[in-house]
C-alpha positions as CSV (number, residue, x, y, z in Angstrom):
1,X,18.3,56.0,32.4
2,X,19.1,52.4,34.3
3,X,15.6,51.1,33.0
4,X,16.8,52.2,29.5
5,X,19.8,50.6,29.6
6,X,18.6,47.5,30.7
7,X,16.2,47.3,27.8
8,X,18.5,48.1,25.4
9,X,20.8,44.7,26.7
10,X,17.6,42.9,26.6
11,X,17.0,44.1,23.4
12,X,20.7,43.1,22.6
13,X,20.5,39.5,24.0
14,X,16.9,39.2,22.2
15,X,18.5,39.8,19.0
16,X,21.8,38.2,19.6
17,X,19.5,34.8,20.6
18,X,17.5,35.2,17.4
19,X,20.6,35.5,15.4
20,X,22.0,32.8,16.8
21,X,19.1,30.3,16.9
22,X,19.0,31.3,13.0
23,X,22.5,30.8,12.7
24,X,21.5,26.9,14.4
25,X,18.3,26.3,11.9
26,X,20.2,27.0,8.7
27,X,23.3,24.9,9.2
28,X,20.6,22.2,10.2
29,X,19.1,22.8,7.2
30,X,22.2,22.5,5.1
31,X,23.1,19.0,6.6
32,X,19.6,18.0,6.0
33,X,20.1,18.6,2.8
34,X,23.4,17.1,2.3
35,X,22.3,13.9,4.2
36,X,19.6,13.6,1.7
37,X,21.7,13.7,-1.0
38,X,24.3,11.8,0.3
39,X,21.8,9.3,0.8
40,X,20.0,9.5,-2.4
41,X,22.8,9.1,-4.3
42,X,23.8,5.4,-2.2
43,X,20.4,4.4,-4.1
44,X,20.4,5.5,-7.1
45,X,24.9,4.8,-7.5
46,X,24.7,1.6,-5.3
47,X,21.3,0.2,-5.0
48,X,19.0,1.0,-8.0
49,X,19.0,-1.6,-11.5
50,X,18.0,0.0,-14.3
51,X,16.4,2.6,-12.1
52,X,14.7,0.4,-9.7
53,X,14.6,-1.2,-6.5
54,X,13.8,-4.1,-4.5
55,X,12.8,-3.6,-0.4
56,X,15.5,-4.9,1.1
57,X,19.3,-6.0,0.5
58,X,22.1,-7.3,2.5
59,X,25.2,-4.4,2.8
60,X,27.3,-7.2,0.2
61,X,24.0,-7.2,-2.4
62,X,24.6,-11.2,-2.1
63,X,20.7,-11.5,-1.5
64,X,17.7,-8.9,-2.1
65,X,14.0,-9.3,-1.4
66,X,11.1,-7.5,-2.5
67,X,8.0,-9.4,-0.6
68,X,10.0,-12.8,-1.8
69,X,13.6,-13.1,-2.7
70,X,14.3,-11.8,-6.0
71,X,16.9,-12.5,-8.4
72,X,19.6,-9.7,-9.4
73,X,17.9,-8.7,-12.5
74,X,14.7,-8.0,-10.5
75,X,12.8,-4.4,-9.2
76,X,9.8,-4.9,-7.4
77,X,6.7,-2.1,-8.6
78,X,4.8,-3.2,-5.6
79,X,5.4,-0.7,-2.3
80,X,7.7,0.0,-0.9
81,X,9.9,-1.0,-4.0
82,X,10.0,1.3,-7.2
83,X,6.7,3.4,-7.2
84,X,7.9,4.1,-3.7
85,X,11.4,5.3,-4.4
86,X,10.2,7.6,-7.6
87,X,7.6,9.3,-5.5
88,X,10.2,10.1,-2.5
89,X,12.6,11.4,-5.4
90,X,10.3,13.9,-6.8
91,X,9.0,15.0,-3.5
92,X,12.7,15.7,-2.8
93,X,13.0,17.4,-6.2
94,X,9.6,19.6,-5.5
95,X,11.3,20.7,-2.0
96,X,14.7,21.2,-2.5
97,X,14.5,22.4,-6.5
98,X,18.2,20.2,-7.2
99,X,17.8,18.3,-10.7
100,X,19.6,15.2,-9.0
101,X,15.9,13.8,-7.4
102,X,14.3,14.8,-11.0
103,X,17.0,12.5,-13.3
104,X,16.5,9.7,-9.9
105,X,13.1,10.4,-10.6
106,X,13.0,9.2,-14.6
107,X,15.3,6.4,-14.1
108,X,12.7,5.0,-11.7
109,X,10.0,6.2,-14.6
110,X,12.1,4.5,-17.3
111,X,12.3,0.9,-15.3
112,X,8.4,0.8,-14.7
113,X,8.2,1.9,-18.6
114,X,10.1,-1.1,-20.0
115,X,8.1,-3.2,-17.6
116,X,4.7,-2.2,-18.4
117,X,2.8,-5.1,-20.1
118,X,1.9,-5.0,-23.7
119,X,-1.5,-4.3,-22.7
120,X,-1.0,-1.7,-20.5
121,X,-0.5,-2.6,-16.6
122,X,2.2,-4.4,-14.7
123,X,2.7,-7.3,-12.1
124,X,4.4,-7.2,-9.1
125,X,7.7,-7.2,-10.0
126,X,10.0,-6.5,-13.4
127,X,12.6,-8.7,-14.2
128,X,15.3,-7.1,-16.9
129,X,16.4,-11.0,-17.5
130,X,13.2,-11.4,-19.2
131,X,10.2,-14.3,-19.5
132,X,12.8,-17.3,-19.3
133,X,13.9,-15.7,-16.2
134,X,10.9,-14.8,-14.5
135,X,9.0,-18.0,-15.3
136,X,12.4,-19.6,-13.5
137,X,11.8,-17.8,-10.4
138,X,7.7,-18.7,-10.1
139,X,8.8,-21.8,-10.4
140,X,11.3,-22.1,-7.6
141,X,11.1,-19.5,-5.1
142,X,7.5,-18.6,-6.0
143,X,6.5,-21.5,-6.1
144,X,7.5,-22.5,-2.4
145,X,6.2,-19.4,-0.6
146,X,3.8,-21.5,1.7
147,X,1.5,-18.9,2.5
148,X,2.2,-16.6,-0.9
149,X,0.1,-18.4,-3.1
150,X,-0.4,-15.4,-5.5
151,X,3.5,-15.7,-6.1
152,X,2.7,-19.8,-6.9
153,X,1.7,-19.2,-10.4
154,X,3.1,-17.8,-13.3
155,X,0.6,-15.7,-15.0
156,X,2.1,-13.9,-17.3
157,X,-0.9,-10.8,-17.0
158,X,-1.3,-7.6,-15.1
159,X,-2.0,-7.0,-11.5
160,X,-4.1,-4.3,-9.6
161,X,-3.4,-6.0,-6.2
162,X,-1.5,-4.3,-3.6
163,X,-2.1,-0.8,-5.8
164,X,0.7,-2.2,-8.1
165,X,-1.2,-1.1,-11.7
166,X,-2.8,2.0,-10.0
167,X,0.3,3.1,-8.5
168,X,2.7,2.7,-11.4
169,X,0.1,4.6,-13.5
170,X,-0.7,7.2,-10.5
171,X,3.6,8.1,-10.7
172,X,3.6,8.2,-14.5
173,X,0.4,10.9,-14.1
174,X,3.2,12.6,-12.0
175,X,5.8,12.6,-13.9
176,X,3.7,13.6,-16.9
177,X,2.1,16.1,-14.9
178,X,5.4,17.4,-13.0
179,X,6.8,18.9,-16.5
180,X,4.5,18.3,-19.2
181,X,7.0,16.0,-20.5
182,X,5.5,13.7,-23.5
183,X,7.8,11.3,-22.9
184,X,5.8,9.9,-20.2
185,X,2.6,10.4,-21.9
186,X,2.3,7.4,-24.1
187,X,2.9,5.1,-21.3
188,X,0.2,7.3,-19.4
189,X,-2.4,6.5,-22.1
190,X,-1.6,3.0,-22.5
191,X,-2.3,2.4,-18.1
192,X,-5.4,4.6,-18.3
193,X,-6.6,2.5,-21.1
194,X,-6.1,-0.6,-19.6
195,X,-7.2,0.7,-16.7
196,X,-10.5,1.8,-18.4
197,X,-10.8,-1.4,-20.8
198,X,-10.7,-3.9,-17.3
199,X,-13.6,-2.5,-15.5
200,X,-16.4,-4.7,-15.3
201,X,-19.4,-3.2,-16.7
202,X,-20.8,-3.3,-13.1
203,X,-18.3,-0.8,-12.2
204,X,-15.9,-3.2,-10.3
205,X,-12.5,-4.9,-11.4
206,X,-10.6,-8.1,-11.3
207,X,-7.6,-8.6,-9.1
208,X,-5.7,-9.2,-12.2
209,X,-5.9,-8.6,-16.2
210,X,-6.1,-9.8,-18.8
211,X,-8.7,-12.9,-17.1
212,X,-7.1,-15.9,-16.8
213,X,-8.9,-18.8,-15.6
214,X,-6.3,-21.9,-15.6
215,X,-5.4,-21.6,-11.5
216,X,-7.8,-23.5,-9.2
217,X,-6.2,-24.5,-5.8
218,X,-7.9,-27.7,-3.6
219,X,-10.7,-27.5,-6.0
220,X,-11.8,-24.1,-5.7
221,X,-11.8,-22.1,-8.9
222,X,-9.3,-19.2,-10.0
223,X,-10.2,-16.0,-7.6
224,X,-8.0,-13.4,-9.9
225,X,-10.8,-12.9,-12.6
226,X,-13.2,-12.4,-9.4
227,X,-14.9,-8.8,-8.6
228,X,-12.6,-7.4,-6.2
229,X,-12.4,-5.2,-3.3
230,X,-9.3,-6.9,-1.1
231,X,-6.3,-4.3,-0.8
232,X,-8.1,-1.0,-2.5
233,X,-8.2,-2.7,-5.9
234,X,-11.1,-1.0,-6.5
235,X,-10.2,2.0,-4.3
236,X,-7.4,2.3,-6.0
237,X,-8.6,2.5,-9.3
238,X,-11.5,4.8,-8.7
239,X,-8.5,7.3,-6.5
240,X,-6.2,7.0,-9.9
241,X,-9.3,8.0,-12.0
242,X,-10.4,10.9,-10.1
243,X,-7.2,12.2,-10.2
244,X,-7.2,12.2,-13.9
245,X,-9.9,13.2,-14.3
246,X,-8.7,16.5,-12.4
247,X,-5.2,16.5,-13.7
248,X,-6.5,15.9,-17.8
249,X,-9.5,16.9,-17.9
250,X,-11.2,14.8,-19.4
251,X,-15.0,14.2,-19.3
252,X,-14.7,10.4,-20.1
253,X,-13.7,9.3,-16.8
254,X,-17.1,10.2,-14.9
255,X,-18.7,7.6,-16.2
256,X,-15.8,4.9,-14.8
257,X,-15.7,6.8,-11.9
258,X,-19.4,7.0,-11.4
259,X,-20.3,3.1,-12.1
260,X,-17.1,2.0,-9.9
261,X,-18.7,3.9,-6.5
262,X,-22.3,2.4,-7.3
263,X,-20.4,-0.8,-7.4
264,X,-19.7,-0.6,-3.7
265,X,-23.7,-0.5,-3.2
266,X,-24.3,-3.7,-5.7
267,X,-21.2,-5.1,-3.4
268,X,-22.8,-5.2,-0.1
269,X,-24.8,-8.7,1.0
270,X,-28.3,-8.3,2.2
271,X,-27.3,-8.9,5.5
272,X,-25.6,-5.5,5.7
273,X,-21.5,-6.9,5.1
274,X,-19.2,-7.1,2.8
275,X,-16.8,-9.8,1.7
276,X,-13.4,-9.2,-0.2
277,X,-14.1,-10.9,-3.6
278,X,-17.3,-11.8,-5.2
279,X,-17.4,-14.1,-8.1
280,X,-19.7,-13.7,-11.0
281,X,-23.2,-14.0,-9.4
282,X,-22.1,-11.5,-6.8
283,X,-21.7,-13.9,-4.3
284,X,-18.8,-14.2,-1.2
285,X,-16.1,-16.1,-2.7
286,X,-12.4,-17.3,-1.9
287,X,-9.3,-16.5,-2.8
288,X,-6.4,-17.6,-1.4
289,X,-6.9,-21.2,0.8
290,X,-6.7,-18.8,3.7
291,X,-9.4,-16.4,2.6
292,X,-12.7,-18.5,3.2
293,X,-16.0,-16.9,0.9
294,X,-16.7,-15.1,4.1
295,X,-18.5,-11.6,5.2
296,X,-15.2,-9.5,6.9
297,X,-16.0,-7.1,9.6
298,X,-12.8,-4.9,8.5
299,X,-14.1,-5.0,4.7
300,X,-17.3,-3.7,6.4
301,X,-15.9,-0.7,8.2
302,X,-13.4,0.2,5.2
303,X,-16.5,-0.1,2.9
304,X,-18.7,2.1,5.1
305,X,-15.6,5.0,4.9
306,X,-15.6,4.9,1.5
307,X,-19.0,5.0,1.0
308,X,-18.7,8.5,3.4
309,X,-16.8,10.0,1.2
310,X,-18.4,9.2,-1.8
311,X,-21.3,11.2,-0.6
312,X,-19.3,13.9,-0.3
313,X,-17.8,13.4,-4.2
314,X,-21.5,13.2,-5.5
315,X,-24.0,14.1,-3.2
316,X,-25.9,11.6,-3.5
317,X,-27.1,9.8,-0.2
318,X,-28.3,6.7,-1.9
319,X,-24.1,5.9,-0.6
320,X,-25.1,7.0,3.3
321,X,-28.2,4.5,3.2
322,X,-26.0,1.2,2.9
323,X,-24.1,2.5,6.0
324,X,-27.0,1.8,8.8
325,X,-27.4,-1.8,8.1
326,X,-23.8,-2.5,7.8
327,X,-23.3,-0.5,11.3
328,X,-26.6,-2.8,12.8
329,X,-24.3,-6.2,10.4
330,X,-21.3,-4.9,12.9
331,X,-23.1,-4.8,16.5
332,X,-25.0,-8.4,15.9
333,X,-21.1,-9.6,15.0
334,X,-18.9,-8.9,17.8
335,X,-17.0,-11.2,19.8
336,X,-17.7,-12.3,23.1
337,X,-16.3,-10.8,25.6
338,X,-14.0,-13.7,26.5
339,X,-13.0,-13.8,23.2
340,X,-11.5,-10.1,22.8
341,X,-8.1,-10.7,24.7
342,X,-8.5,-8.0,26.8
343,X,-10.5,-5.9,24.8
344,X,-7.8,-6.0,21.2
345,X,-10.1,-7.4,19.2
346,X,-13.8,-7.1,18.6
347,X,-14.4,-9.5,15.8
348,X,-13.5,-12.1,13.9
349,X,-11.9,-11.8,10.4
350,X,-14.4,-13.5,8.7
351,X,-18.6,-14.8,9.1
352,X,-20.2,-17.0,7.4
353,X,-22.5,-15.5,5.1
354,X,-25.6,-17.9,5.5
355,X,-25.2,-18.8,9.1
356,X,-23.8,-15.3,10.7
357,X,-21.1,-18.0,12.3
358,X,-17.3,-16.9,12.7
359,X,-15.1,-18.9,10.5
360,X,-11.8,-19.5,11.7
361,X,-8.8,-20.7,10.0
362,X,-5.9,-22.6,10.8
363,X,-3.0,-24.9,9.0
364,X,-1.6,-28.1,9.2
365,X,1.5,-29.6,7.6
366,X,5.1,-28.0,6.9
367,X,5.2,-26.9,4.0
368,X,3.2,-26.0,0.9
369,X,3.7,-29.5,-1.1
370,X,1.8,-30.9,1.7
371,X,0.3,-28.8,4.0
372,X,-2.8,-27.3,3.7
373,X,-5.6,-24.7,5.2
374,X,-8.6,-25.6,6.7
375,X,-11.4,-23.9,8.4
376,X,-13.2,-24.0,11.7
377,X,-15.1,-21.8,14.7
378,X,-12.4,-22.5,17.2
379,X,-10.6,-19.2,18.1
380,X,-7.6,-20.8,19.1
381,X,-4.3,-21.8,17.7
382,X,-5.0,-18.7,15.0
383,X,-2.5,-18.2,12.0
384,X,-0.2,-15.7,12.3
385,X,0.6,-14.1,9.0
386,X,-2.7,-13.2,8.4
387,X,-5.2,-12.5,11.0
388,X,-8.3,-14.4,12.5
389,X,-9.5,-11.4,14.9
390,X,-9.8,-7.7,14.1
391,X,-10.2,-4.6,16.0
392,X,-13.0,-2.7,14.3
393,X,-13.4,1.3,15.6
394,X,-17.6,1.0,16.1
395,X,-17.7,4.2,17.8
396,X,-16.1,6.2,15.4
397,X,-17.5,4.8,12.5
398,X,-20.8,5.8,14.2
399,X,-19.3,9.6,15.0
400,X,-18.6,10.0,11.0
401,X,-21.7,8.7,9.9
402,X,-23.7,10.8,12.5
403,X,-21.3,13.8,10.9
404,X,-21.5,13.3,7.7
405,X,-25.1,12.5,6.8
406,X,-25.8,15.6,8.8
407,X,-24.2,17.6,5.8
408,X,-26.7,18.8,2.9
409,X,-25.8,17.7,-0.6
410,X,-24.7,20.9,-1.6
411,X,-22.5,21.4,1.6
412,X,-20.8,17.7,1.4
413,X,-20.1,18.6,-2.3
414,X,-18.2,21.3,-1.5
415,X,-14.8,20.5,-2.0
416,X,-15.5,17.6,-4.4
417,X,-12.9,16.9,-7.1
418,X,-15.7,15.5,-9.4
419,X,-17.5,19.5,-9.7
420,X,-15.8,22.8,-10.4
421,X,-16.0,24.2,-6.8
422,X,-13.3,22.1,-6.2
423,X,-10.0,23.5,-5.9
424,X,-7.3,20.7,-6.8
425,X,-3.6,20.5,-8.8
426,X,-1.0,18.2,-8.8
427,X,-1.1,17.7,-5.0
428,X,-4.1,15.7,-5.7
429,X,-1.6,13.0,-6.7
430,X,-1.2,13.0,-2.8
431,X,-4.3,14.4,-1.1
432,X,-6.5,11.4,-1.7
433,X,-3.9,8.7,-1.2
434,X,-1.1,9.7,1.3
435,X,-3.6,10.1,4.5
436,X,-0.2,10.4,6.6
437,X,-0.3,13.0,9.3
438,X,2.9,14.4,10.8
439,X,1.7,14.5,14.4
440,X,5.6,15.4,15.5
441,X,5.9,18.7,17.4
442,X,8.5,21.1,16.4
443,X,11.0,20.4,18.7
444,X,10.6,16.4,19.0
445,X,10.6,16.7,15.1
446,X,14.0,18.5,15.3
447,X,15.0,15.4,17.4
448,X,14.2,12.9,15.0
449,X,15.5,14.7,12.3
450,X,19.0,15.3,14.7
451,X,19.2,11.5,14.5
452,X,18.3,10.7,11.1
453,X,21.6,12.7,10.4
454,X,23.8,11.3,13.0
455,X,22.4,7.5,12.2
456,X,23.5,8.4,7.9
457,X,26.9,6.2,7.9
458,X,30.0,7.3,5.5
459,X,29.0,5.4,2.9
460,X,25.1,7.1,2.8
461,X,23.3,4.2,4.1
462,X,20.4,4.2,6.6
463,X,21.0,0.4,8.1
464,X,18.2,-1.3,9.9
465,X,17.8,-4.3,11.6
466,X,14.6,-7.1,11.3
467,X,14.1,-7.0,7.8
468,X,11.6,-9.1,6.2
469,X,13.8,-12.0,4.6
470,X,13.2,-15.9,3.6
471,X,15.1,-19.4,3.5
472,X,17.0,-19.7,0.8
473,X,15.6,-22.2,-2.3
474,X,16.4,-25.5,-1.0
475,X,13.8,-27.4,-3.5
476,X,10.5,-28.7,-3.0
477,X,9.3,-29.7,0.8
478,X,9.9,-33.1,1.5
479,X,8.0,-33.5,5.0
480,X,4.9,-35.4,4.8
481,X,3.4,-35.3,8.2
482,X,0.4,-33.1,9.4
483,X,2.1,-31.5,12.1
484,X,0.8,-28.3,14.0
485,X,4.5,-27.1,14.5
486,X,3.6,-24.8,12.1
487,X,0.3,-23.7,12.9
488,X,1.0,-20.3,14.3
489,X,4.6,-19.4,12.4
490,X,5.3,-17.4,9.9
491,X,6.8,-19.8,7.6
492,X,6.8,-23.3,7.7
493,X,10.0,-26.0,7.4
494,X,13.5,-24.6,5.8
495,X,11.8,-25.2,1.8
496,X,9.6,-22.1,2.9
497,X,10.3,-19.3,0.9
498,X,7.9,-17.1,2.5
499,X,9.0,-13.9,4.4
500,X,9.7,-13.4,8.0
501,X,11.2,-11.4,10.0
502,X,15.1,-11.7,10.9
503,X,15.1,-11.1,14.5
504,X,19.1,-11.4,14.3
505,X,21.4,-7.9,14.2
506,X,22.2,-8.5,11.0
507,X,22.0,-5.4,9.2
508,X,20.3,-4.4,5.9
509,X,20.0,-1.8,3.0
510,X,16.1,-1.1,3.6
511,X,14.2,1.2,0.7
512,X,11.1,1.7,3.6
513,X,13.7,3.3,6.0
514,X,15.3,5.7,3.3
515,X,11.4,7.1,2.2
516,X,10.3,7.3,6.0
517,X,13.9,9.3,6.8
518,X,13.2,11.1,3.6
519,X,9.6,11.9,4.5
520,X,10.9,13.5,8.1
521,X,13.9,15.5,6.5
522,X,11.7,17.3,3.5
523,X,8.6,17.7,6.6
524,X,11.5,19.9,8.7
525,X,12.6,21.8,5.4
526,X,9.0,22.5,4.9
527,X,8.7,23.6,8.1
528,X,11.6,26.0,7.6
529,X,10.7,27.4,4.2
């Protein structure tokens, strides 16, 4: 009888704990829920023009920036800005089921619609004040951004930089997609068109569309109409297509899809490399002052990756056989061991393609009026905006390869998006671009998410600290001197309008910090569900 009773209290506490650790997870989940919306509606009530959004803005709205400061009447398309924001508002709508994300959602949809280009694809930001206004601010702040030279020129086209074209079109395909809404599909046809219209027949594309040719900077020519793999443009393109090609359907984007992987085969140099742009004749070329025609280890091992997974979209190991003398390009490469600061790096950013040398870059001067980039293979004094030594993951690379080219073509195929075996829906829109992995365990999740509530302020705003901001427009640099004061900075004298980083506690109104709270609130209510 006493062993009875005691397992009957034990049964009572058991059940009593349950009840009450239920009791816990639900109210959590109903603050989650109200802290998002609370929050959500601060953007969309406070924050948003038209429907869209900048990156960052001071608490007063007195200043904004998106990768430069932009004027009032401004959204940046370019991540984290718009594209961002309507993503996190229908993954909030998919979770939660309250029409609130979905309306958030199409005012974002209806900004990127007025800003789509006459042809079809967009540029990095949308200005609602129109062509008088946006040709003002290229030449102003733009035009000053010492180390922003794609902001320098106005050119009045498309851009598939930065995933600015691809991504716009990739959110449109969700929104289409999310209710079958026509609204969204004219818009939808127009991107894919462009889209399909700018591919080189080659298979690649240029960083930006329709070709222009009127920007040449210290006498080299105009990169934009270049073949391009720098930031995924290609990548990008070929993700957006495959995902069409699932989502509508339709036969014609194989061929697209098809010539645009091959391209990454005609792409690679005989020596077993790849550089970031290649002009007409296929050749390493520059872009920007500070992007030398150079081989780039990291081009290489991104390249290689690609070209893994291609194998296991087709099939076809004509895409593994590029991948052993690109492996053998990146072992004859490597710094010295002198050279690696402690082992951080393993190479340097770029090699020259006909001597194998490292090319190194540096900058004189302080500002863009009269400063300038040069090049050299001394490893010291590097820039710091944009790296002159990489780290490059050799050994892994070498583990994938090893695991992948072990698979037959029927067993790599598998899962492929481009065959029927393939099972894919809308979630493609994420699977083959959003490789984020929530690594948080349950209860150090819980923790975060604990704080992501308390740190939600009366008014619904996440502040942060250390946002990327600039000088304010002063004119046009007026220091003439080569100086090296600037060598290693992130922007140059006070007529800089390139971004740094405030390092003050001012606070701001950040669009990255409300997705990545976002992201953490829906990943504990899908935990719960």
């Amino acid at each position: 009888m006493k062993a009875k009773r005691v397992n009957v209290i034990l049964a009572l506490f058991l059940l009593t704990s349950f009840q009450l650790l239920s009791a816990q997870n639900k109210r959590l989940v109903n603050e989650i829920k109200s802290t998002m919306l609370k929050a959500t509606r601060f953007m969309v009530e406070e924050v948003s023009y038209n429907g869209g959004y900048v990156w960052y803005y001071l608490p007063d709205f007195s200043r904004q920036w998106g990768e430069m400061e932009a004027y009032k009447t401004m959204i940046w398309v370019q991540s984290p800005g718009t594209v961002t924001m309507g993503n996190s508002f229908l993954d909030a709508y998919e979770i939660t089921g309250d029409p609130y994300y979905y309306e958030a959602a199409k005012k974002a949809a209806a900004a990127l619609i007025w800003g789509q280009s006459h042809q079809g694809g967009w540029n990095y930001m949308i200005d609602f004040g129109g062509d008088r206004s946006l040709k003002k601010w290229y030449n102003t702040i733009g035009k000053n951004g010492w180390r922003l030279e794609e902001f320098q020129h106005y050119y009045g086209n498309s851009t598939f930089d930065d995933g600015v074209t691809s991504g716009a079109a990739r959110y449109l395909l969700r929104m289409y997609m999310t209710k079958l809404d026509p609204t969204y599909k004219r818009a939808l046809d127009k991107a894919i068109d462009f889209i399909l219209e700018s591919q080189y027949p080659l298979g690649g594309w240029p960083q930006r569309y329709p070709l222009k040719f009127d920007y040449s900077k210290n006498e080299t020519p105009d990169y934009s109409s270049y073949y391009t793999l720098n930031d995924d443009v290609t990548w990008d393109n070929i993700q957006f297509l495959i995902q069409c090609y699932v989502l509508l359907g339709e036969q014609r984007f194989l061929d697209p899809i098809r010539r645009a992987m091959n391209f990454y085969l005609v792409a690679q140099d005989g020596s077993g490399g790849w550089s970031q742009q290649l002009n007409m004749e296929l050749k390493a070329a520059s872009a920007r002052t500070y992007e030398p025609a150079g081989l780039l280890p990291s081009a290489t091992f991104k390249n290689c990756m690609l070209l893994l997974r291609f194998y296991e979209f087709s099939g076809e190991r004509k895409f593994l056989l590029a991948i052993p003398p690109a492996i053998e390009w990146l072992e004859q490469n490597q710094l010295t061991e002198d050279q690696t600061q402690d082992g951080k790096y393993t190479h340097p950013a770029f090699i020259n393609p006909e001597t194998g040398d490292p090319i190194y870059v540096h900058r004189t001067g302080s500002n863009v009026k009269y400063g300038h980039y040069y090049t050299d293979q001394n490893d010291e004094k590097l820039l710091r905006h944009y790296g002159g030594k990489t780290y490059i993951p050799l050994n892994f690379l070498k583990k994938e390869y090893k695991r992948i080219a072990s698979l037959l073509p029927d067993e790599a195929v598998a899962n492929s998006p481009l065959n029927d075996s393939g099972e894919y829906g809308i979630d493609i829109l994420k699977g083959l671009t959003d490789q984020r992995k929530f690594r948080d365990r349950n209860d150090s999740l819980k923790k975060r998410v604990d704080e992501i509530v308390r740190s939600l302020d009366d008014e619904g705003r996440w502040l942060v600290e250390h946002a990327m901001v600039s000088n304010p427009y002063i004119g046009e640099g007026q220091k003439m001197e080569q100086t090296d004061e600037f060598g290693s900075t992130m922007v140059g004298d006070d007529s800089d309008t390139s971004p740094f980083s405030d390092e003050t506690e001012q606070l701001y109104v950040s669009t990255r910090q409300y997705v990545r709270n976002m992201e953490l609130l829906m990943e504990y209510l899908k935990k719960e569900n």
